[in-house]
C-alpha positions in Angstrom: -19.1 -10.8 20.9 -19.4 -8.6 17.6 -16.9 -6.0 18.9 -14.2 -8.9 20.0 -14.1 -9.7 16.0 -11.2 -7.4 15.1 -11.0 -6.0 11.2 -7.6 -7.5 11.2 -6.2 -6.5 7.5 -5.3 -3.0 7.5 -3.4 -3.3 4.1 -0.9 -0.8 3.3 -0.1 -0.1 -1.0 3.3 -2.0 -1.3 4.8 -0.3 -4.6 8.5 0.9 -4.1 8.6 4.7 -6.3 11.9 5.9 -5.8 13.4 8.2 -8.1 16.2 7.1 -10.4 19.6 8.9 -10.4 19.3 11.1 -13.6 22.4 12.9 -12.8 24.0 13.7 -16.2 27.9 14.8 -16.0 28.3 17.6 -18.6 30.7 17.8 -22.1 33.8 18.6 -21.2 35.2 21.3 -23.8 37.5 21.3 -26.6 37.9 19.2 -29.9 35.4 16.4 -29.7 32.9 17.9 -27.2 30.1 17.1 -29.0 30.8 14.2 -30.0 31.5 13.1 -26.3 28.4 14.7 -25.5 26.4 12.9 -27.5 27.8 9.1 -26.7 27.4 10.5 -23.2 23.9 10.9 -23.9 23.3 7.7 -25.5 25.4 6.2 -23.0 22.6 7.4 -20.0 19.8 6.7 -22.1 20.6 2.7 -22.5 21.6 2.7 -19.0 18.0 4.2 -18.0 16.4 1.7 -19.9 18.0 -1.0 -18.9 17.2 0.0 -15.3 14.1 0.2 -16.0 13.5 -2.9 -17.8 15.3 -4.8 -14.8 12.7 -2.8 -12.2 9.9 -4.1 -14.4 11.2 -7.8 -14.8 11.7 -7.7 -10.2 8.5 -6.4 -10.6 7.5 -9.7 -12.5 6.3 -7.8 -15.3 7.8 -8.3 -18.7 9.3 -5.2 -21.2 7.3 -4.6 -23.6 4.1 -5.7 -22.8 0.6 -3.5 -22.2 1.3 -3.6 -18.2 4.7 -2.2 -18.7 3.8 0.7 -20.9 1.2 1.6 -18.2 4.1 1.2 -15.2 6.6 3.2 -17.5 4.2 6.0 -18.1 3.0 6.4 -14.6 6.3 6.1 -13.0 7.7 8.7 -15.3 4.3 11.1 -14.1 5.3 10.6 -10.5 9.0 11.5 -11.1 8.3 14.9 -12.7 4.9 15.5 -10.1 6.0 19.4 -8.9 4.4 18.4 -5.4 6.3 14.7 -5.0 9.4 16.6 -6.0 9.0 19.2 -3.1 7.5 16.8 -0.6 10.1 14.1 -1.1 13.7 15.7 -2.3 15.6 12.4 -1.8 12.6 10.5 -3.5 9.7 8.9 -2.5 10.9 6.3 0.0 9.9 2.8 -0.8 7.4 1.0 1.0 9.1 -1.8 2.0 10.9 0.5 4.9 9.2 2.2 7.4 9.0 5.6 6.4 7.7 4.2 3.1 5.1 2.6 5.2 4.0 5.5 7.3 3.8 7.9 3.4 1.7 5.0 2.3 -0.6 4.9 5.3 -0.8 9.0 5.3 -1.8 9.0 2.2 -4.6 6.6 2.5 -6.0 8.7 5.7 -6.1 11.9 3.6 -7.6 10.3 0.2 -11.0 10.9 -0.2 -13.9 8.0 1.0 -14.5 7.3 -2.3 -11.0 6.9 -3.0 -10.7 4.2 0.1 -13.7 2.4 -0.9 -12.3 1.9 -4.6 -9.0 0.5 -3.4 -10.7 -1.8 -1.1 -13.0 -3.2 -3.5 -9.9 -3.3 -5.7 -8.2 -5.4 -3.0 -10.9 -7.5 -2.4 -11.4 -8.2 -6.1 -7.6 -10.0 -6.6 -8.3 -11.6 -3.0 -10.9 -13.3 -4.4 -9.4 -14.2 -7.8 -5.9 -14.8 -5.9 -5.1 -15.8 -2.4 -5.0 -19.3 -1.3 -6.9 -20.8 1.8 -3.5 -20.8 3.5 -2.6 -17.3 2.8 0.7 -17.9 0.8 1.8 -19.7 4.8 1.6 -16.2 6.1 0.5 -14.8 9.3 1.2 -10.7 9.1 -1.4 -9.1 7.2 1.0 -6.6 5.6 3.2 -9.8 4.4 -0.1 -10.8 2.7 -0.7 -7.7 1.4 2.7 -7.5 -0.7 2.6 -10.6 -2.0 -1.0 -10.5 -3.2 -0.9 -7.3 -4.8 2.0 -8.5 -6.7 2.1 -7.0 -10.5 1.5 -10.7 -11.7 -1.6 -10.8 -9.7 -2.9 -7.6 -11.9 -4.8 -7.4 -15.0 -3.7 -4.4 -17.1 -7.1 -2.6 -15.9 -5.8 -3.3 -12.4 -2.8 -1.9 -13.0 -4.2 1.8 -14.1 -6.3 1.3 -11.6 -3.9 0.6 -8.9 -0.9 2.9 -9.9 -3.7 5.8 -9.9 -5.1 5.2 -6.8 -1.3 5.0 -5.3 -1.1 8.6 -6.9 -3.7 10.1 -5.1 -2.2 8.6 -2.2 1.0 10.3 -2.9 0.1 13.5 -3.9 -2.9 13.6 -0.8 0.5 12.9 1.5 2.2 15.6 -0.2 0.4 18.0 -0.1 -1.3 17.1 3.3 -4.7 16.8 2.6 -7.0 16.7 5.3 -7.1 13.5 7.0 -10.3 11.7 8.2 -10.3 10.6 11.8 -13.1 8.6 13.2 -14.3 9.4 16.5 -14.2 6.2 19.3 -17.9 5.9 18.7 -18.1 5.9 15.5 -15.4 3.4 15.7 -17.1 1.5 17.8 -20.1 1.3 16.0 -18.4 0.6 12.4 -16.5 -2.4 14.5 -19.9 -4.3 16.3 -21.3 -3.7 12.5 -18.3 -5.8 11.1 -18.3 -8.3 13.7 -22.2 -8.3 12.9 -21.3 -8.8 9.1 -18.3 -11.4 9.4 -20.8 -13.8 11.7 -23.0 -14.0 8.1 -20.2 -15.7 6.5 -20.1 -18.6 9.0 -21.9 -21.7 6.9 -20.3 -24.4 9.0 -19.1 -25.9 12.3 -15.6 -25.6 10.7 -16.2 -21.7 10.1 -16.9 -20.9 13.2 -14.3 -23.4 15.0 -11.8 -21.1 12.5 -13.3 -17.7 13.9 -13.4 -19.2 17.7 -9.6 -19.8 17.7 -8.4 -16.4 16.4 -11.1 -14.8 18.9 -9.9 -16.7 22.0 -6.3 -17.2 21.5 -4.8 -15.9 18.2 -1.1 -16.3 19.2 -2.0 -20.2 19.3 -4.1 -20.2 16.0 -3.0 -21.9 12.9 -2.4 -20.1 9.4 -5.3 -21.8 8.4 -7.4 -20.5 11.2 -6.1 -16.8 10.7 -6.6 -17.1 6.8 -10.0 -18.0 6.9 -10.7 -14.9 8.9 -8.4 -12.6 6.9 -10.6 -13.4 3.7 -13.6 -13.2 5.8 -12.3 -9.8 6.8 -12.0 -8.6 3.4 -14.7 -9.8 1.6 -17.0 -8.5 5.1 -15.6 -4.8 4.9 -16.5 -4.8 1.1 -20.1 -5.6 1.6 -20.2 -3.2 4.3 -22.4 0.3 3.8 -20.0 3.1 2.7 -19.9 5.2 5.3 -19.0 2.4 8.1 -16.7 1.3 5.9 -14.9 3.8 5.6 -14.7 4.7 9.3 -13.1 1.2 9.5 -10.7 1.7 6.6 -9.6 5.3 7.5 -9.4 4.7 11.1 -6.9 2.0 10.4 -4.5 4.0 8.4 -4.7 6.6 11.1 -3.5 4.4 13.4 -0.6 3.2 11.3 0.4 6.6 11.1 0.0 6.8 14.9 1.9 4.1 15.8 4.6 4.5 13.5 5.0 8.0 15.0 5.0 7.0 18.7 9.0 6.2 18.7 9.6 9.5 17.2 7.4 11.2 20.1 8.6 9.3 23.0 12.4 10.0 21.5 11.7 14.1 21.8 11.6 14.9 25.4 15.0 13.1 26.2 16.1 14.9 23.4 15.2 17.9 24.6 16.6 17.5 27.8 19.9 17.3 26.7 19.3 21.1 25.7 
């Protein structure tokens, strides 16, 4: 029974990092060619802010404020980052697309366990303060994910905290840190220890009526049904003993990466055919 209860929220970091255009065109010579150059320059340097003041405000945070100074500042540290610039010429894709997804999920894999464990405790902290019983309507655990760890959702302390643990994702990606793959028994054993943990958080009939319907059928499960086992999942891998826990969290970012890949590799032999 334990090992049928499946860790089902393998969250990915949803923060789009792509590089702005800083292309500058140069002064053209002759009379006036400072001049020009310098209303150029003041020119690009409204336009950058204003760019980034809108990317704050889709971001739901507000110029200006403590939050935004911390976004600004780390954004800016990314840009420049020697290793993002080599890793990712055309920018950092952003997570929203799939190759976002799969640098995201990388990066996670190759973090250190301490690193995981902080980010999921992280995660579980603004579950707590911040997602509703029906899981925003919701059924994808990534959907969830994104709109949960939505700036709003942040405290300022968050924020650092969250924009530097997406850093270490980044640069672990970048410069291909080595990755953490569980073995099938470990997995297996981190798994029956979950199921084991997520049973301690049924109090009611209605508990385990939720957990039931996901286990049997969870195509015919209600939001409310999944929800109640998506928090369970999150506050259960939290409480569970660091080194299960992170077979469970690094396992699941492996397989991300994985199954991301699998097009790619089923794509290269008729490829190579053609040769």
């Amino acid at each position: 029974m334990n090992r049928r209860i499946a860790f089902a929220v393998f969250c990915i970091l949803h923060l789009s990092a792509c590089a702005v255009d800083h292309a500058t065109t140069p002064p053209t010579a002759g009379s006036g060619a400072a001049t020009n150059a310098t209303a150029a320059s003041n020119a690009e340097a409204l336009v950058e802010q204003a760019v980034e003041e809108q990317r704050l405000r889709e971001l739901g945070v507000q110029p200006g404020t403590k939050k935004a100074a911390i976004m600004m500042r780390w954004y800016r540290t990314i840009r420049e980052a020697p290793d993002l610039k080599a890793a990712f010429p055309a920018g950092i894709p952003p997570s929203q697309t799939p190759q976002g997804q799969v640098v995201f999920a990388d990066g996670m894999s190759r973090v250190t366990p301490a690193r995981r464990a902080e980010f999921w405790s992280l995660y579980a902290r603004v579950a707590a303060a911040h997602l509703p019983d029906d899981c925003y309507g919701l059924a994808s655990p990534t959907a969830i994910s994104s709109r949960l760890m939505a700036f709003p959702n942040l405290t300022d302390e968050d924020t650092d905290e969250y924009l530097g643990l997406t850093a270490a994702m980044l640069h672990a990606s970048a410069q291909h840190a080595p990755e953490h793959v569980p073995t099938p028994a470990e997995l297996m054993a981190a798994s029956t220890a979950l199921g084991k943990m997520m049973v301690t958080e049924v109090k009611s009939k209605a508990d385990a009526d939720h957990l039931a319907r996901v286990l049997v059928n969870r195509s015919t499960a209600s939001i409310a049904d999944a929800c109640w086992v998506t928090k369970v999942s999150i506050r259960a891998i939290d409480r569970m003993p660091p080194e299960e826990k992170d077979v469970l969290l690094a396992s699941a970012y492996h397989q991300a990466v994985v199954a991301a890949a699998a097009p790619a590799s089923s794509a290269a032999p008729a490829a190579g055919s053609r040769n």
